[in-house]
C-alpha positions in Angstrom: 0.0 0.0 0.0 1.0 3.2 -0.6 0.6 6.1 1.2 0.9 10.3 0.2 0.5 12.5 2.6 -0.7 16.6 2.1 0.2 19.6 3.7 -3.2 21.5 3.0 -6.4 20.3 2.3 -6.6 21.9 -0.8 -4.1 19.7 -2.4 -5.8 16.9 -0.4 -9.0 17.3 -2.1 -7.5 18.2 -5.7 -5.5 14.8 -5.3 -8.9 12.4 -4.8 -10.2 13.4 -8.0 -9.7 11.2 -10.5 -9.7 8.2 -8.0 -12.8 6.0 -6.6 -12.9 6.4 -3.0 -14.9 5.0 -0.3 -17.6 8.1 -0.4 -17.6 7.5 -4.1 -18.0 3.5 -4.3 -21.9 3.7 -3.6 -22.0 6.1 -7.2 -19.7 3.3 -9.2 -21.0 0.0 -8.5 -23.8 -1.6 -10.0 -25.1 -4.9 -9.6 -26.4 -5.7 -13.0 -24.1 -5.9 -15.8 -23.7 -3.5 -18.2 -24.7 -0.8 -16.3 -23.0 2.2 -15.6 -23.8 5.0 -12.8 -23.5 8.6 -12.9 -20.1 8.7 -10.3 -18.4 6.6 -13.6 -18.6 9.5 -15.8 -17.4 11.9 -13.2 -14.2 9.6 -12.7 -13.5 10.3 -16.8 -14.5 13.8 -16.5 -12.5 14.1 -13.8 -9.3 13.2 -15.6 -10.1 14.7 -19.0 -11.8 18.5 -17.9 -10.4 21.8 -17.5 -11.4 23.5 -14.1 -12.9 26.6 -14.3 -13.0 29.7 -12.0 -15.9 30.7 -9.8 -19.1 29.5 -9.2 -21.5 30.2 -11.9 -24.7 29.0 -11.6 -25.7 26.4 -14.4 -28.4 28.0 -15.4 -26.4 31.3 -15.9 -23.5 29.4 -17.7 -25.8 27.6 -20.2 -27.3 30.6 -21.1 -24.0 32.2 -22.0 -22.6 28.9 -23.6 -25.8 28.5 -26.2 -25.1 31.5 -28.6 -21.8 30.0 -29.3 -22.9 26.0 -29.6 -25.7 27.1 -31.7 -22.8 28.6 -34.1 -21.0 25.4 -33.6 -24.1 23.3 -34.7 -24.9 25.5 -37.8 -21.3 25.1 -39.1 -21.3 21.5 -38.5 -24.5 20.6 -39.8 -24.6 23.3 -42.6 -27.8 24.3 -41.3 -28.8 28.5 -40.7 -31.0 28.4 -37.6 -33.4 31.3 -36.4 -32.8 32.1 -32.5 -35.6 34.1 -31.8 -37.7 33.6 -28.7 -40.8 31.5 -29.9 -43.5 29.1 -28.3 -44.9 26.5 -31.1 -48.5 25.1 -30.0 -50.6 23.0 -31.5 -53.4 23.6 -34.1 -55.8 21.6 -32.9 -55.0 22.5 -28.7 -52.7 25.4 -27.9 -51.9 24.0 -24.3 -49.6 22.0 -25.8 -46.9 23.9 -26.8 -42.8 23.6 -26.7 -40.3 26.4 -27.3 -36.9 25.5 -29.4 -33.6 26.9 -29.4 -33.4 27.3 -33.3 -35.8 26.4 -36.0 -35.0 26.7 -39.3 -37.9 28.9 -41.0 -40.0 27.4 -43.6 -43.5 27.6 -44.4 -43.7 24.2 -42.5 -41.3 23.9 -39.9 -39.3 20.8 -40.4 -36.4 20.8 -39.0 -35.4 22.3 -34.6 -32.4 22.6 -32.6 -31.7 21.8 -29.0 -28.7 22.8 -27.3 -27.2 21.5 -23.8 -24.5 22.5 -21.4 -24.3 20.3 -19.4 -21.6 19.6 -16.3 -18.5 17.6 -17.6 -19.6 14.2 -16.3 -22.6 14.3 -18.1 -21.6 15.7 -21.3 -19.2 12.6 -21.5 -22.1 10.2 -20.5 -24.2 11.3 -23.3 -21.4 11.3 -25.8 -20.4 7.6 -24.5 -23.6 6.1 -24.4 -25.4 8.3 -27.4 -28.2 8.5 -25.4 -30.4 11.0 -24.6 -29.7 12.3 -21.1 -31.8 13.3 -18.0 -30.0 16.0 -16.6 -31.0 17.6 -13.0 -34.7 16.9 -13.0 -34.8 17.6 -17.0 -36.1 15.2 -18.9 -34.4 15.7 -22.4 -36.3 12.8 -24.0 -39.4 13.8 -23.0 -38.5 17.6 -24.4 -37.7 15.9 -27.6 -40.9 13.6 -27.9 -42.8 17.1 -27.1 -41.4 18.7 -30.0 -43.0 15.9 -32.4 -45.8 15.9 -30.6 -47.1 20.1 -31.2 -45.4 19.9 -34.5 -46.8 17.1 -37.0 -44.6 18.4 -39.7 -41.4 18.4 -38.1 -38.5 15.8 -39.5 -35.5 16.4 -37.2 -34.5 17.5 -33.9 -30.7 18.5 -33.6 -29.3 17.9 -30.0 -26.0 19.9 -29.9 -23.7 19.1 -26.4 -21.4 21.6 -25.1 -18.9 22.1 -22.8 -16.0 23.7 -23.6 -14.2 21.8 -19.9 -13.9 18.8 -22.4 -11.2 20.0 -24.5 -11.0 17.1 -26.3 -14.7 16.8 -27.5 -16.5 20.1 -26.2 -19.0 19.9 -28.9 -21.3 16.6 -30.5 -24.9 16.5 -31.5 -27.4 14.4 -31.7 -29.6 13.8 -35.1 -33.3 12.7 -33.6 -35.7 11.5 -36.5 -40.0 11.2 -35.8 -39.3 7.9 -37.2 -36.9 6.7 -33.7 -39.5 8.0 -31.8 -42.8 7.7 -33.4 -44.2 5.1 -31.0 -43.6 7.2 -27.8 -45.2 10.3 -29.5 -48.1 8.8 -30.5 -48.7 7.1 -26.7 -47.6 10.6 -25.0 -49.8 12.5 -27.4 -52.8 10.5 -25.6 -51.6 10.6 -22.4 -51.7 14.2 -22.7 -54.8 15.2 -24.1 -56.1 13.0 -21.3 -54.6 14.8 -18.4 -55.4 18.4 -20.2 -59.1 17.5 -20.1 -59.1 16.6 -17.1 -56.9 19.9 -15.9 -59.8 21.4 -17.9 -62.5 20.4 -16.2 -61.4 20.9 -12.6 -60.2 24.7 -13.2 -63.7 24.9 -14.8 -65.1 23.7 -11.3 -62.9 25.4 -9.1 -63.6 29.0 -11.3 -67.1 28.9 -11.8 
């Protein structure tokens, strides 16, 4: 065994990452094989990410990051994407509506964009499994299913990743088609015309 000793904690700290220890085990291990957990990813992104300075909020940081991996996406997909703030709802019930990053214009919109800045441990997962991820209480599939779902016409959904930590891949995307997913829109379409009704008829008997 070997054994490293620190003189601050600092350096203590820096020096676990990168290495599974006992606080981490519960986050690696999984019992059925094939599997991986989140704590994995971390190890990779661990080794592989830059640190950066301060403590921006996520929220904050995506919302600076998404101007430039929108330019990324157009250039890599040769695609020119409108930005502007929009909602899209449906025709035939405007409660169902979803708002995308970019949208190309057309007379039928055909083709949206989705961008993601994640934190480093899960940009990696998605790239690694090419799945797409749930991310902090956001459901990303579920975001993707909805866009089907208001628009009939619509073809694609572009899912750019970004995070510029990952020096060696800070940027991928994801080409969704209606066709991978038509099943689940056509169940969650039901489902949710169901549970508007019934949202319907209770605000009608709590208003009235």
């Amino acid at each position: 065994m070997i054994i490293q000793k620190f003189d601050s904690e600092k350096e203590w700290l820096e020096a676990r990452e990168g290495k599974v220890t006992g606080s981490k085990l519960k986050d690696i291990l999984v019992k059925k094989k094939g599997e991986r957990k989140i704590g994995t990813y971390k190890l990779i992104a661990d080794r592989v990410s830059v640190k950066e300075e301060g403590n921006e909020p996520p929220m904050d940081r995506g919302k600076r990051l998404e101007t430039q991996a929108m330019k990324i996406l157009a250039k890599e997909t040769g695609k020119k994407f409108n930005t502007d703030l929009v909602i899209f709802m449906r025709e035939d019930n405007q409660d169902i509506a979803y708002s995308p990053d970019g949208y190309i214009k057309a007379k039928k919109i055909k083709v949206v964009a989705e961008i993601k800045c994640l934190d480093s441990k899960d940009h990696i997962r998605a790239f690694i499994t090419k799945e797409i991820p749930d991310y902090q209480g956001h459901y990303y599939r579920d975001q993707v299913i909805q866009a089907f779902i208001v628009n009939d016409d619509l073809e694609i959904v572009y899912m750019g990743f970004y995070d510029p930590r990952v020096k060696e891949k800070p940027f991928f995307y994801f080409t969704i088609t209606r066709e991978s997913l038509q099943e689940e829109i056509s169940e969650y379409i039901e489902l949710e015309k169901i549970e508007l009704e019934f949202a319907d008829m209770w605000i009608k008997e709590l208003t009235f």
